[in-house]
N, C-alpha and C positions, 0 to 999 in steps of 0.2 A: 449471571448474564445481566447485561444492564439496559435492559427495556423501558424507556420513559416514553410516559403517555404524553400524547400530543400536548397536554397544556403545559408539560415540564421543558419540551422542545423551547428554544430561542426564534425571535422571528427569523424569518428569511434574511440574510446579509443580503447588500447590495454590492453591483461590481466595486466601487473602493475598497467597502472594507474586505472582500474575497481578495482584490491586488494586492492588499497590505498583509494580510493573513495568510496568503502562499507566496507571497517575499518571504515573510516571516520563517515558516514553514521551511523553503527551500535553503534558506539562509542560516538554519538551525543544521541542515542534515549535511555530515562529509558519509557516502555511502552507503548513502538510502535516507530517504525521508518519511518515509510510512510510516516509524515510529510519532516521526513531528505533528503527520498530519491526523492520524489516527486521535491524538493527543487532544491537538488543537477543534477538531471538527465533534469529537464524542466528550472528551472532559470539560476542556477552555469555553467552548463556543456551542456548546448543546446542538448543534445545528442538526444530528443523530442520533442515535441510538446506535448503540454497538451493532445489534442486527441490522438493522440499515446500512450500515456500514462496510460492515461483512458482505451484506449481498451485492453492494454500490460494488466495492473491492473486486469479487467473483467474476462481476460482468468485466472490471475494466481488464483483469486477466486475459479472458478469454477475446478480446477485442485486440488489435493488432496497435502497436507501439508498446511504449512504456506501462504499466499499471498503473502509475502514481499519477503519471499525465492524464491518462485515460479517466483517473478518477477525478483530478479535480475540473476537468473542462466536462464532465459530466454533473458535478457539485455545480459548477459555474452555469449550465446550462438550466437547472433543476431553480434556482436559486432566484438568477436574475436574468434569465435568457443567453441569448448571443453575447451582451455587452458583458455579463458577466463569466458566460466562456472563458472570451479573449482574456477578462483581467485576471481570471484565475492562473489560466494558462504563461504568463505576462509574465504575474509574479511568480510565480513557481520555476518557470525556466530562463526567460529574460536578467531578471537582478543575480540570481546566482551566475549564471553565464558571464556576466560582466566583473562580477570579481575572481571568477577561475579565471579568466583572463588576464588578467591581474596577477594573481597569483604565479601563473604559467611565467610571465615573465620573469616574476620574485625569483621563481624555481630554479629557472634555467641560471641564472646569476650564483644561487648557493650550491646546486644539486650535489655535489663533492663533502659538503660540511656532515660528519658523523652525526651530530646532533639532529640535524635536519632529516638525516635517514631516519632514526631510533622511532623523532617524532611519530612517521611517516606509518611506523610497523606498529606503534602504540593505537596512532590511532585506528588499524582493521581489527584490534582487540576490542577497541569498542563498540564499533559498529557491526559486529557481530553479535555480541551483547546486546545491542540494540534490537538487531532484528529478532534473536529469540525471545528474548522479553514480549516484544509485539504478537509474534505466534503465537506464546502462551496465553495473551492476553484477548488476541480475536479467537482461539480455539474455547476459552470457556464460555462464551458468547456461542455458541455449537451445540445443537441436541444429537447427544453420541449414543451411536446402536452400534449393531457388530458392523454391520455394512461398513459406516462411515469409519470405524478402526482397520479394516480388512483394505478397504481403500486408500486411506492414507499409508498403511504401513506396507502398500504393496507400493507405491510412489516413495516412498522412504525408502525401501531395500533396493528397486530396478534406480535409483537416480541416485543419489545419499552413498549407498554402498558399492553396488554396480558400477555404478557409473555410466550406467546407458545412456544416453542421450536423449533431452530433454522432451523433444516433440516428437519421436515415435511411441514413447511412453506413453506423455498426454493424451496422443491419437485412440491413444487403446484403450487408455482406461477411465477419460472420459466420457465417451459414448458407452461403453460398460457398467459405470456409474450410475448415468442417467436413465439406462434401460432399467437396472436392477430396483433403482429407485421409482420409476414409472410404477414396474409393476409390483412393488411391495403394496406400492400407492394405490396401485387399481385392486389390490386384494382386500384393502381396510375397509371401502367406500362402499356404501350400502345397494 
């Protein structure tokens, strides 16, 4: 688990460098960026700590949009206010956006060319790749009991296998979670 103490933390970015670092970021990731930004905000840019990170992560889940968005216009808010919201936000979605754009037109001009498929199927190989790496990488960052195994592997089998769908699951065994957790909590506490 990689816990740096405040002095090992980097100062605060300001909104440019947060717009150049989530251009960056977004412009590194075809099919998720998590791995980029995880990368860039805990390895590149000290700006966290894996646990910091992980909990920033948790919350932007549970907040409605994107996760990735969610985390860096709350990085961007934490950071350098509103101004650095927006640039978070800016470059994370904005510069990518303009070259899928881009791209989209490329597309439509080749989509027929076999080469351009093969591409296409290579690249979900990676970005699968991608995201497990990241999993394994915020899960050791985790104090693991039976609970938090019981929980996860009950969201692994109803969604993973099952294939239940996504948000009556969450419904269940989120608030389940946090109850079981309350009160393990409230039994340690003197």
């Amino acid at each position: 688990m990689s816990v740096l103490p405040l002095s090992d933390l980097a100062p605060a970015p300001g909104p440019r460098k947060l717009f150049i670092e989530f251009a960056r970021m977004g412009l590194s990731g075809f099919g998720g960026v998590l791995p980029f930004v995880r990368r860039a905000v805990v390895e590149r840019n000290r700006w966290l700590d894996d646990r910091d990170f992980v909990e920033l992560l948790s919350l932007g889940q549970v907040l409605p949009g994107p996760n990735v968005i969610n985390l860096a216009v709350m990085l961007g808010l934490r950071f350098a206010g509103f101004r650095g919201a927006l640039a978070a936000f800016s470059g994370l979605v904005m510069v990518p956006m303009a070259l899928v754009l881009g791209l989209l037109l490329l597309y439509q001009h080749y989509q027929d060319v076999a080469a351009v498929q093969r591409m296409l199927t290579g690249m979900t190989a990676v970005s699968a790749g991608l995201m497990l790496a990241t999993g394994v990488r915020l899960a050791r960052s985790l104090s693991w009991s039976a609970r938090a195994l019981l929980t996860g592997g009950a969201a692994f089998v109803t969604i993973g296998l099952l294939r239940w769908p996504l948000l009556p699951v969450m419904a269940v065994l989120v608030p389940l979670a946090l109850l079981w957790e309350w009160r393990t909590d409230g039994d340690t506490q003197p």
